[in-house]
Gaussian input, Z-matrix of N, CA and C with variables (Angstrom, degrees):
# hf/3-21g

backbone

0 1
 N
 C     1     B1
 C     2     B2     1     A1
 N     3     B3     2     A2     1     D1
 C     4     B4     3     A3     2     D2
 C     5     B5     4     A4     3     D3
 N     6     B6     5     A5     4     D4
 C     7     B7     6     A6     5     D5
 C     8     B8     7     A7     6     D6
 N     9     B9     8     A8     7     D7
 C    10    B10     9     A9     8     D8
 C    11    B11    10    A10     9     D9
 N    12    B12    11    A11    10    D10
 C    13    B13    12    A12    11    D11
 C    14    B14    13    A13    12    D12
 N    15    B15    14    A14    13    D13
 C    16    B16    15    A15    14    D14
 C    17    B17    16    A16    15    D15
 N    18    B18    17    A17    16    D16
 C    19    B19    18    A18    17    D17
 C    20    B20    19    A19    18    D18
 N    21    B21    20    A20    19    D19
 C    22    B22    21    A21    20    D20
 C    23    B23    22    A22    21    D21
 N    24    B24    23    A23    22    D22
 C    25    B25    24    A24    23    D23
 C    26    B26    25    A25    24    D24
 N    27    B27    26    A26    25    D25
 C    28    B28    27    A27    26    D26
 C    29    B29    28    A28    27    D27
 N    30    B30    29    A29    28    D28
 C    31    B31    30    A30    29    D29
 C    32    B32    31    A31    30    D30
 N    33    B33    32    A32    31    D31
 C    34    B34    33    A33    32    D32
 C    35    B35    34    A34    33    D33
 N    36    B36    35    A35    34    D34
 C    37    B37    36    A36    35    D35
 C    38    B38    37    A37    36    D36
 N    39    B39    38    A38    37    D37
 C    40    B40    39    A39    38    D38
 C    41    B41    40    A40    39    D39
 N    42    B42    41    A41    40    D40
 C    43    B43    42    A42    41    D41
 C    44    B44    43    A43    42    D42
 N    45    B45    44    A44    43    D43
 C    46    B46    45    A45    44    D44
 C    47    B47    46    A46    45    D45
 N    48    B48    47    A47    46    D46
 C    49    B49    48    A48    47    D47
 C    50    B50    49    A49    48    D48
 N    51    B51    50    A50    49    D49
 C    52    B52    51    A51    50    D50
 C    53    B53    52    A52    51    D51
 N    54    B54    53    A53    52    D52
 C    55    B55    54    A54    53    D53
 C    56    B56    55    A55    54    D54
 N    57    B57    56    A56    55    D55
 C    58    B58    57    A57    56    D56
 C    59    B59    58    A58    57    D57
 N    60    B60    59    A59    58    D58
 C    61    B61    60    A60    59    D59
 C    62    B62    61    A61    60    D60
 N    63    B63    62    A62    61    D61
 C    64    B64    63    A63    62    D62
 C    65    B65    64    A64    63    D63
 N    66    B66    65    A65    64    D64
 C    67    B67    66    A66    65    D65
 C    68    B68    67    A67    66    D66
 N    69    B69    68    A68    67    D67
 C    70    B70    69    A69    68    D68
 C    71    B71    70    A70    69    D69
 N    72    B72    71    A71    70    D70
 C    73    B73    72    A72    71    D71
 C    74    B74    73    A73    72    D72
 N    75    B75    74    A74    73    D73
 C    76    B76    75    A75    74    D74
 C    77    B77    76    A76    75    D75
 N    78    B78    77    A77    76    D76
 C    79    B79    78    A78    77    D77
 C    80    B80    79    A79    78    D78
 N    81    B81    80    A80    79    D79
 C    82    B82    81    A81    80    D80
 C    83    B83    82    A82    81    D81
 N    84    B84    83    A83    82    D82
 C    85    B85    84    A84    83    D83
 C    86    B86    85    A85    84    D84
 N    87    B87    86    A86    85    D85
 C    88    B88    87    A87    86    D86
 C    89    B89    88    A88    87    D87
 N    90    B90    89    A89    88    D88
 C    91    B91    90    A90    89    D89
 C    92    B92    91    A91    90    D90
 N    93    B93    92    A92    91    D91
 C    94    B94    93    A93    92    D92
 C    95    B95    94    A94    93    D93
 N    96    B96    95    A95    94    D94
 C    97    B97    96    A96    95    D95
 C    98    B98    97    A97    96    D96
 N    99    B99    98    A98    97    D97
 C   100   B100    99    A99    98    D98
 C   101   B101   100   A100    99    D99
 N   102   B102   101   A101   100   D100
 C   103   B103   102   A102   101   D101
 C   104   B104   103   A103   102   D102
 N   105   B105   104   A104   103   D103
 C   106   B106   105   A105   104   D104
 C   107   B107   106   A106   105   D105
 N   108   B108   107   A107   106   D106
 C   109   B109   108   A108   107   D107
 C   110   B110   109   A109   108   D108
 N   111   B111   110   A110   109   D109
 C   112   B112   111   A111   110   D110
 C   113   B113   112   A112   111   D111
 N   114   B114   113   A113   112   D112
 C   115   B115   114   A114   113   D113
 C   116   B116   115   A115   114   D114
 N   117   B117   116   A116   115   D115
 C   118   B118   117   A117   116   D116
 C   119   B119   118   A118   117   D117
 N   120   B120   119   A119   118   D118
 C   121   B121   120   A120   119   D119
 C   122   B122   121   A121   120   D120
 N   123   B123   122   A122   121   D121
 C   124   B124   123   A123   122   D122
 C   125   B125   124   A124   123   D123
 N   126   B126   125   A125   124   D124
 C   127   B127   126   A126   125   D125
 C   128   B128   127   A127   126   D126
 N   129   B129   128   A128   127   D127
 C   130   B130   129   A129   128   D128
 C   131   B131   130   A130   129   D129
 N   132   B132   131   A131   130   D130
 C   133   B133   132   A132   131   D131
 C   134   B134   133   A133   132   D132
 N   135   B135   134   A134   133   D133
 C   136   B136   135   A135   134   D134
 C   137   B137   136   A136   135   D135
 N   138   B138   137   A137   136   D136
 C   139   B139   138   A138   137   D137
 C   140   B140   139   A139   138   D138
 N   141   B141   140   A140   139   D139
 C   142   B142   141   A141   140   D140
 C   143   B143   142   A142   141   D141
 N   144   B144   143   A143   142   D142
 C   145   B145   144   A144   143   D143
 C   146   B146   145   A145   144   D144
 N   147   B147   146   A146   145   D145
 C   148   B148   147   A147   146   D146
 C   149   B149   148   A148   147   D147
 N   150   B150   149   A149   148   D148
 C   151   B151   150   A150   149   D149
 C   152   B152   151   A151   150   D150
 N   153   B153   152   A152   151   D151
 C   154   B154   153   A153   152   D152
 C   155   B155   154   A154   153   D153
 N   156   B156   155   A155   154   D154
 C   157   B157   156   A156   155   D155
 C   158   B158   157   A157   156   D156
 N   159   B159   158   A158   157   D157
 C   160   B160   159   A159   158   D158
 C   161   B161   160   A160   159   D159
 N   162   B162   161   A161   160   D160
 C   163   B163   162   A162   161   D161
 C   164   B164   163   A163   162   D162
 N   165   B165   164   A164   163   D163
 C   166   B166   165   A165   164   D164
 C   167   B167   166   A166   165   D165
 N   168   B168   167   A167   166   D166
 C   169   B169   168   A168   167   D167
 C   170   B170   169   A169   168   D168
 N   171   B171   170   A170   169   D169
 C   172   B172   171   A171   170   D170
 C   173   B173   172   A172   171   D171
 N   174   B174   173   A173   172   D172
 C   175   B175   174   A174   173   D173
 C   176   B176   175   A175   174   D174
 N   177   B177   176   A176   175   D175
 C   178   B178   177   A177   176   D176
 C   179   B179   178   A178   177   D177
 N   180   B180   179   A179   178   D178
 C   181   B181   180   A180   179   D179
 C   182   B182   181   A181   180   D180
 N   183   B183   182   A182   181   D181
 C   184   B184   183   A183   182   D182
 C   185   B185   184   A184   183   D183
 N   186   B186   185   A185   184   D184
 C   187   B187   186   A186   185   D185
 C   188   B188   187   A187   186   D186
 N   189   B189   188   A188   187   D187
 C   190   B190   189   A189   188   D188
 C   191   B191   190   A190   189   D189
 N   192   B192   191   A191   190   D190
 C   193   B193   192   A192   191   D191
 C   194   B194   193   A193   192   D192
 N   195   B195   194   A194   193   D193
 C   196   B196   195   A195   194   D194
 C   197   B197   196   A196   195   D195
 N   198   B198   197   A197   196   D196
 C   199   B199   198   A198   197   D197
 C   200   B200   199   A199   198   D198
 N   201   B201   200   A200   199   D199
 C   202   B202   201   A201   200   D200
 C   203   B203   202   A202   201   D201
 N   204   B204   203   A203   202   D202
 C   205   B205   204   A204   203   D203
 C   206   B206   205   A205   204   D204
 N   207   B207   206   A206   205   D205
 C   208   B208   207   A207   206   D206
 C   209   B209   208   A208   207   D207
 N   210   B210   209   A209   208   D208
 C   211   B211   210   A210   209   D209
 C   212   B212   211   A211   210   D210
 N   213   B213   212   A212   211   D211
 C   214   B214   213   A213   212   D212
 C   215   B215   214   A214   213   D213
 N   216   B216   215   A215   214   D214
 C   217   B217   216   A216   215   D215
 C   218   B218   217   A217   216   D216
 N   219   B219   218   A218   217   D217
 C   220   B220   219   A219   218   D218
 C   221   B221   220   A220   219   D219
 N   222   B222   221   A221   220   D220
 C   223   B223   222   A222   221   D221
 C   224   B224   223   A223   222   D222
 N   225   B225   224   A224   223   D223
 C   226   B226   225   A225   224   D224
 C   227   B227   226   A226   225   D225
 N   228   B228   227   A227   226   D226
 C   229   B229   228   A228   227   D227
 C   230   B230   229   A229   228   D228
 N   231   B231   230   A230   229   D229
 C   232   B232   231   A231   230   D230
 C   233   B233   232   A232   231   D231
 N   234   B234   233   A233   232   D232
 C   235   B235   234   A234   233   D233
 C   236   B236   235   A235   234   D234
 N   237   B237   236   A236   235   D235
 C   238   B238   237   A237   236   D236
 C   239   B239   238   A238   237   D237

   B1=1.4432
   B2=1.5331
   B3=1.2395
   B4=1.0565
   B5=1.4883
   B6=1.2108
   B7=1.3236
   B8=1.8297
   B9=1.2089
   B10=1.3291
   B11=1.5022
   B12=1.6812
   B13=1.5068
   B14=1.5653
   B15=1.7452
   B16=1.4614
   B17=1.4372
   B18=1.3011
   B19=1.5519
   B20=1.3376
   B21=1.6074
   B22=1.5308
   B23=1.6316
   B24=1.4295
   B25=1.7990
   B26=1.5997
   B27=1.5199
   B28=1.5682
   B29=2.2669
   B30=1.3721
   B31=1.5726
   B32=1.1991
   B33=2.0362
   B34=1.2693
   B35=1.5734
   B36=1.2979
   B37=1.6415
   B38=1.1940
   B39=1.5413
   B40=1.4850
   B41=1.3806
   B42=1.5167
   B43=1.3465
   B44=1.4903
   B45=1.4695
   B46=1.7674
   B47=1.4010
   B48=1.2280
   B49=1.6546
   B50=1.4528
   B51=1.2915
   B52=1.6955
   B53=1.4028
   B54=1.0228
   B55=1.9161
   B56=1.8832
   B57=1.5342
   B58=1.4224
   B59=1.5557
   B60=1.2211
   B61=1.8144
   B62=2.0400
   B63=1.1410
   B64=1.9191
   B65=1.3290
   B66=1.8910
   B67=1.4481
   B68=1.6705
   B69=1.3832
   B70=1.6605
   B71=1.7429
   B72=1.2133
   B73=1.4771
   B74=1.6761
   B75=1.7729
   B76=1.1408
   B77=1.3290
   B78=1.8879
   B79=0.9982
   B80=2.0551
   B81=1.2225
   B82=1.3386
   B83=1.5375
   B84=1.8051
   B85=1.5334
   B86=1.6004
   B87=0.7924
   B88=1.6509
   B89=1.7858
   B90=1.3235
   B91=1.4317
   B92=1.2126
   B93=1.3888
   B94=1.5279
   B95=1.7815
   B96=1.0482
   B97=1.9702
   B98=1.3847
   B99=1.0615
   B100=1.0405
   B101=1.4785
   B102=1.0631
   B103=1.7493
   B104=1.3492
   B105=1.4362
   B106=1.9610
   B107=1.5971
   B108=1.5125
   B109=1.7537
   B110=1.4762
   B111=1.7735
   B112=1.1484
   B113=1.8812
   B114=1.2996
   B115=1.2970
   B116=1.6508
   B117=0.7891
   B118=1.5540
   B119=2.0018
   B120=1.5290
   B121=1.6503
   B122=1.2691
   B123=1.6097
   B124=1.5498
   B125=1.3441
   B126=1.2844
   B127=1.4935
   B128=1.1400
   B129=1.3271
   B130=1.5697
   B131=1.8962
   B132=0.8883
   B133=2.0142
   B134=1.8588
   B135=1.5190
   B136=2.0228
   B137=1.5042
   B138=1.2843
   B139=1.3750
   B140=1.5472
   B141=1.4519
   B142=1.3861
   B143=1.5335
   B144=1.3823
   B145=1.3520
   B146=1.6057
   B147=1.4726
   B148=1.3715
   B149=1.7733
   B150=1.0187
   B151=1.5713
   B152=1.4843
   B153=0.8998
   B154=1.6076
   B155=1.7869
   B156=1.0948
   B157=1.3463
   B158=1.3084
   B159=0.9499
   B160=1.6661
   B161=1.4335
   B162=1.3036
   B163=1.4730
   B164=1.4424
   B165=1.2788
   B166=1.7282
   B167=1.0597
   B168=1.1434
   B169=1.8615
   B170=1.4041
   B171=1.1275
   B172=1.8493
   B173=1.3989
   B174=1.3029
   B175=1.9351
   B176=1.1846
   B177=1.6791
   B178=1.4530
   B179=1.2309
   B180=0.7936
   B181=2.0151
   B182=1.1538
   B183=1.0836
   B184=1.7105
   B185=0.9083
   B186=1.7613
   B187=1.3417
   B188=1.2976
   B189=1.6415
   B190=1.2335
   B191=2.0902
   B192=1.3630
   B193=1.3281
   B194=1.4030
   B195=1.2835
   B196=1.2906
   B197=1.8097
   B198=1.0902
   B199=1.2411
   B200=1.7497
   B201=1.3955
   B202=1.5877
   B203=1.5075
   B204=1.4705
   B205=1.2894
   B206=1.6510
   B207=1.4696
   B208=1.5309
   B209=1.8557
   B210=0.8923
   B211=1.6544
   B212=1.9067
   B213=0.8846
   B214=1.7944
   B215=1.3684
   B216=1.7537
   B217=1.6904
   B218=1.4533
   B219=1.6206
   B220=1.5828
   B221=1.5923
   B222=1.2390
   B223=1.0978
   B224=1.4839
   B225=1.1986
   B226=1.2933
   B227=1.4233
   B228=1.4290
   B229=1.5004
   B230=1.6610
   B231=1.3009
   B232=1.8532
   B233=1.6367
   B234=1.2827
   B235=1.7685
   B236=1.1740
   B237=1.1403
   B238=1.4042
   B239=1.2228
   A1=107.87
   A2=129.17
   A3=144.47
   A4=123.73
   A5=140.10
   A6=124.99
   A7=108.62
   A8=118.37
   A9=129.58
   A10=76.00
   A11=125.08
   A12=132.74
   A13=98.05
   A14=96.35
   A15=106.14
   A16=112.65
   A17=108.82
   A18=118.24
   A19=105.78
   A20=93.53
   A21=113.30
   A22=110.06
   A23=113.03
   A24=102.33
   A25=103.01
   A26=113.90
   A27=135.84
   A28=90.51
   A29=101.20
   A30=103.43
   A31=122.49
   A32=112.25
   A33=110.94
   A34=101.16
   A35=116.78
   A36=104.47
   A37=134.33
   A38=134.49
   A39=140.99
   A40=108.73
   A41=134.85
   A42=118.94
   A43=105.90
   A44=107.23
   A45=87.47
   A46=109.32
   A47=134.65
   A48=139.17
   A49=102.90
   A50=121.66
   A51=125.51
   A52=112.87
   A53=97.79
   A54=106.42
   A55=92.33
   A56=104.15
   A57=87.39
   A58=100.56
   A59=121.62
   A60=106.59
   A61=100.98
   A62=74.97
   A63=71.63
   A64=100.51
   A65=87.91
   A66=87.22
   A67=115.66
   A68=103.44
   A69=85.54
   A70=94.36
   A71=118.96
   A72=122.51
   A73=93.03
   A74=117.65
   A75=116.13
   A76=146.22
   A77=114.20
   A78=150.86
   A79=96.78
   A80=103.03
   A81=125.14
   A82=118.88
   A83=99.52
   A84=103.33
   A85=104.90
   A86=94.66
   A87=105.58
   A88=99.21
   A89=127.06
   A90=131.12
   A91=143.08
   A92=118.49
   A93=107.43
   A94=100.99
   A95=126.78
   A96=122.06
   A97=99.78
   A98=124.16
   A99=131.10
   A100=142.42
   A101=136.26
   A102=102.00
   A103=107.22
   A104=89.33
   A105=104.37
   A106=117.66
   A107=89.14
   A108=86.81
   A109=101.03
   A110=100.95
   A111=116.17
   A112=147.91
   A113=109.52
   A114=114.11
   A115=112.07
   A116=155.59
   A117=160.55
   A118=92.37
   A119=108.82
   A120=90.92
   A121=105.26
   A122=114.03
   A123=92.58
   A124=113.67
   A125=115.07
   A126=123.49
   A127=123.40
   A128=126.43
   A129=133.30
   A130=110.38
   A131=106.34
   A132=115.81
   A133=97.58
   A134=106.12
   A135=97.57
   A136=102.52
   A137=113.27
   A138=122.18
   A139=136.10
   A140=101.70
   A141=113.30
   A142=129.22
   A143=131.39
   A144=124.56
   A145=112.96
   A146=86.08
   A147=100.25
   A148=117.20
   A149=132.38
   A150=100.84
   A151=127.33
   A152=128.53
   A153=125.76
   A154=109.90
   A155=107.64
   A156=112.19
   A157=103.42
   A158=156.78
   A159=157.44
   A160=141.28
   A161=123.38
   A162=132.07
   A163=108.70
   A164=102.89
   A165=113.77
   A166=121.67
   A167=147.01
   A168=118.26
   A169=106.78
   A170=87.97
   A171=111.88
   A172=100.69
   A173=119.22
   A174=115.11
   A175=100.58
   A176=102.20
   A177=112.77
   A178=125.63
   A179=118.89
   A180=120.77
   A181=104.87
   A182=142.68
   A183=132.24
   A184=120.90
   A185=116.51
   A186=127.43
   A187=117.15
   A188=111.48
   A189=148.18
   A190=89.81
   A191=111.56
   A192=113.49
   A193=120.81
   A194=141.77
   A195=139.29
   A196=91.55
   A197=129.41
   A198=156.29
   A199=103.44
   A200=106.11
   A201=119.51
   A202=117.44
   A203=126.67
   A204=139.26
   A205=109.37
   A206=93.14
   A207=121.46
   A208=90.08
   A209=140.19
   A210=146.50
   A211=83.17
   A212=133.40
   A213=132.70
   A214=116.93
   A215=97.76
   A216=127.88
   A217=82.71
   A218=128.06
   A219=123.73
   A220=103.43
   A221=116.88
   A222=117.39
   A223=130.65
   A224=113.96
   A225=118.45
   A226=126.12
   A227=114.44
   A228=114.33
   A229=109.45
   A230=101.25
   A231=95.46
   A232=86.10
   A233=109.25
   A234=118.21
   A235=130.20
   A236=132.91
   A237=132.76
   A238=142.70
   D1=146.80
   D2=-162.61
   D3=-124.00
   D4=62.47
   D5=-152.13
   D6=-86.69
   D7=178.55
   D8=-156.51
   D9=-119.88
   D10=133.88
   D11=179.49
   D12=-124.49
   D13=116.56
   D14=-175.13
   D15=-89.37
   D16=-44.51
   D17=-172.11
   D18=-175.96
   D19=159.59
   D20=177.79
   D21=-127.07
   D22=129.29
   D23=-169.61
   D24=-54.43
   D25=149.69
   D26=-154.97
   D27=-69.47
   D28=-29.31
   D29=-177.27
   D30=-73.06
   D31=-12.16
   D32=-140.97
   D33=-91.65
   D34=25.50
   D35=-164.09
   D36=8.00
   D37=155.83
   D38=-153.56
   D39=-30.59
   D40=-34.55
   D41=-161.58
   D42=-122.19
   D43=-1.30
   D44=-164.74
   D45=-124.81
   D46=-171.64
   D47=-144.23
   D48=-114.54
   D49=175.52
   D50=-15.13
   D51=-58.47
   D52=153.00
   D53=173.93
   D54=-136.42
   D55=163.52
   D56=168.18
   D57=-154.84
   D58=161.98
   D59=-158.69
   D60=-153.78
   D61=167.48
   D62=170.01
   D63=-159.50
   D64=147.41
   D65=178.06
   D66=-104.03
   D67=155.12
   D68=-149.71
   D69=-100.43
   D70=12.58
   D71=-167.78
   D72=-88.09
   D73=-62.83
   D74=165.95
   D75=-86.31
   D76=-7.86
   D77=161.17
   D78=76.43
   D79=45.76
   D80=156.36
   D81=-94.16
   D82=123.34
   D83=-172.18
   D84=-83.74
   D85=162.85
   D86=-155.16
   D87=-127.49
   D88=112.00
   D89=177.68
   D90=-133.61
   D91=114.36
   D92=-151.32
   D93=-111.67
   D94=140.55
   D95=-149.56
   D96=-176.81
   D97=158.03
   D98=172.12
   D99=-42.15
   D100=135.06
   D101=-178.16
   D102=-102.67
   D103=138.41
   D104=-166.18
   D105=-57.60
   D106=139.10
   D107=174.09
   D108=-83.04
   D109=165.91
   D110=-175.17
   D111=-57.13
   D112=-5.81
   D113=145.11
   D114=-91.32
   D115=-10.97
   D116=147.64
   D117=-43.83
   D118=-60.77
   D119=-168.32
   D120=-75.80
   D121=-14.32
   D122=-169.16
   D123=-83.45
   D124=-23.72
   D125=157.78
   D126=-51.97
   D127=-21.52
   D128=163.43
   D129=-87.43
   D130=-52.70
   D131=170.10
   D132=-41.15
   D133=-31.56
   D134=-175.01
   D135=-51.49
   D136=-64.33
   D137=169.56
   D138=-71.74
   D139=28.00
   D140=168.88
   D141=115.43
   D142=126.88
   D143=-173.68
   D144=-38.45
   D145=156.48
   D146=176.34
   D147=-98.18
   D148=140.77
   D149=-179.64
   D150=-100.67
   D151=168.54
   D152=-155.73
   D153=-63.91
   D154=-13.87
   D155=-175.57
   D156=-118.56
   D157=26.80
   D158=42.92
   D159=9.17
   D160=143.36
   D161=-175.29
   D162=-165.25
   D163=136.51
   D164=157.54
   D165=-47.35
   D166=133.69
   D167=118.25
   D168=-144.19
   D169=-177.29
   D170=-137.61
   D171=-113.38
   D172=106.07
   D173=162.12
   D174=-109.77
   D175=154.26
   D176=-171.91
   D177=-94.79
   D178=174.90
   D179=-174.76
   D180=-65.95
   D181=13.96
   D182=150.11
   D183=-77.22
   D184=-17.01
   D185=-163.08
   D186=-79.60
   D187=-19.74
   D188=-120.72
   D189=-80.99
   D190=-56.42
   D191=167.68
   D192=-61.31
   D193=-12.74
   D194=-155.51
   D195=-115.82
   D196=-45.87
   D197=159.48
   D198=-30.38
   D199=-59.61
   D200=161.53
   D201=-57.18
   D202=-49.81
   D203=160.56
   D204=-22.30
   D205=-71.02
   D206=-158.49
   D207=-64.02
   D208=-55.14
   D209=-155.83
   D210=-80.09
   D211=-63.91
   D212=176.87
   D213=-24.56
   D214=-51.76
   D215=-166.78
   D216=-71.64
   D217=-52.61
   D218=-148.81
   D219=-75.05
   D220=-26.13
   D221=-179.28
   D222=-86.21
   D223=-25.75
   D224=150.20
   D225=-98.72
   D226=28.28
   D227=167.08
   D228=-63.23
   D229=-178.51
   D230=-169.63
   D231=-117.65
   D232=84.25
   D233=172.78
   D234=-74.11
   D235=110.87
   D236=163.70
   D237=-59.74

């Protein structure tokens, strides 16, 4: 699999997150972020379990333009 790499937050130095990516085969955004601390999930659990093979996480509002990037990229990926 091959993903399309949009950005990495400007703080995240060489190795660390958020990053955010798409893949352009299915035009699924792809996001790698922190995993949320625990009022963050429970604020997500209000509106319904999470399932075990599932997880939150949380990028921050810097991300917020690149995030836009990535959904642009997803939408004109060439999907099958």
């Amino acid at each position: 699999m091959t993903l399309r790499f949009i950005g990495k937050g400007p703080e995240s130095g060489k190795d660390g997150s958020p990053t955010v990516f798409v893949d352009p085969d299915s035009g699924d955004l792809v996001v790698q972020g922190w995993i949320a601390d625990g009022p963050t999930r429970a604020g997500c659990l209000e509106a319904g379990p999470i399932p075990d093979h599932e997880t939150v996480v949380r990028m921050p509002a810097l991300m917020v333009a690149m995030v836009r990037e990535t959904c642009d990229a997803a939408e004109r990926a060439d999907v099958h």
